[in-house]
C-alpha positions in Angstrom: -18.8 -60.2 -28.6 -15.9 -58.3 -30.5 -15.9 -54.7 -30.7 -16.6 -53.5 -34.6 -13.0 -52.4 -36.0 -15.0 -49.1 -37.6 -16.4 -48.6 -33.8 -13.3 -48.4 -32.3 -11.4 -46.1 -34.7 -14.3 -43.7 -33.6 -13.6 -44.7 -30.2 -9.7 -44.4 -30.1 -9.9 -40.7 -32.2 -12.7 -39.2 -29.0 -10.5 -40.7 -26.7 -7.0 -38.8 -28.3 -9.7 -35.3 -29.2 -9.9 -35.4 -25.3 -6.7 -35.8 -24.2 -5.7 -33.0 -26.7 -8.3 -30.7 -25.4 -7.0 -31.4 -21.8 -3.5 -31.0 -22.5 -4.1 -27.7 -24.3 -6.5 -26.9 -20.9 -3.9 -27.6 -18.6 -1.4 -25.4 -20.3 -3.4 -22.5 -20.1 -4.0 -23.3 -16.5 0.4 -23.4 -16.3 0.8 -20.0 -18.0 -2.3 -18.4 -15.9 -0.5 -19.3 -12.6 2.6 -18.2 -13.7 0.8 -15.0 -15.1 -0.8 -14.6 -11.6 2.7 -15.8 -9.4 4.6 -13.1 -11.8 2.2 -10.3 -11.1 2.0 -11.1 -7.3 6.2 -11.2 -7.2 7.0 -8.2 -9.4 3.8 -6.1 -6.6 6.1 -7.7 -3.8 8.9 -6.3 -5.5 10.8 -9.2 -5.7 11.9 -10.3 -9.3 9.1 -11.3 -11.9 11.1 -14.9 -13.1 10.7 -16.4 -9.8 7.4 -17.4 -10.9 8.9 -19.8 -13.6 9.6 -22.0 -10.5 6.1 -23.1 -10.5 7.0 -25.3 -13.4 8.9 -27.6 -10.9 6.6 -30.3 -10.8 5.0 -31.1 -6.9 6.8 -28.6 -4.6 7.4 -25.2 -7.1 4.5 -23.7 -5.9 4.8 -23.9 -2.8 8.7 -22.5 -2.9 7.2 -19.8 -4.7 4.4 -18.8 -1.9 7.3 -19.4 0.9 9.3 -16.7 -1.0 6.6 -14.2 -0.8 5.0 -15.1 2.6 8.9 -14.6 4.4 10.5 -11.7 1.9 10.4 -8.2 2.8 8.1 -6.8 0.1 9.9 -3.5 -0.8 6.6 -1.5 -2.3 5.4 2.2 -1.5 2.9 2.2 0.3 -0.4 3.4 -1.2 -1.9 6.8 -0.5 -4.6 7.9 1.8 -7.5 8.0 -0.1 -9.3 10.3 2.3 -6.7 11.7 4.1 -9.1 15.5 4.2 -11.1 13.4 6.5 -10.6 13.4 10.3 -10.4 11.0 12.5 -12.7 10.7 15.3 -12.3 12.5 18.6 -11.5 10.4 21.3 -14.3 9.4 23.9 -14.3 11.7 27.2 -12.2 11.3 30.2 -15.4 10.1 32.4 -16.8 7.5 29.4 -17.6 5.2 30.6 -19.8 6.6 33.0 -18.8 5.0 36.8 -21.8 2.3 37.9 -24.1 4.0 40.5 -23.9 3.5 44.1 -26.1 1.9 46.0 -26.9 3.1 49.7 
């Protein structure tokens, strides 16, 4: 049974409509990570281009997470938000209580 020539032009043009749709999908997943891995370095203080390293194909990412797991990240550290508040008093000297005696 042969495939009809008219069928498989339809075929062949869904088959290259996906792959363009997937291509296009993976390189807006690309540019998202290296949105995120740019955001997360330039926080860190570390350089924002460091992220391009993702684009190394198998092992990119995980040089970029190495960088920012061992780096000293060189940030200010945030405010109190309530520093009015005070903190709790500490327990007594006797707490806990001592367990009674028996005679």
């Amino acid at each position: 049974m042969a495939i009809d020539p008219n069928q498989a032009n339809h075929m062949t043009g869904a088959i290259a409509g996906m792959m363009g749709v997937l291509v296009v999908f993976g390189l807006a997943i690309y540019a998202f990570t290296i949105f995120l891995f740019w955001r997360i370095l330039a926080k860190a203080g570390l350089p924002g281009p460091l992220s391009l390293l993702v684009l190394v194909p198998g092992i990119g990412w995980m040089i970029v997470l190495c960088i920012v797991a061992f780096s000293d990240w060189r940030v200010i550290p945030a405010p109190l938000l309530y520093s009015g508040l005070r903190p709790y008093p500490p327990p007594p000297a006797n707490f806990p209580p001592p367990p009674p005696t028996q005679l």
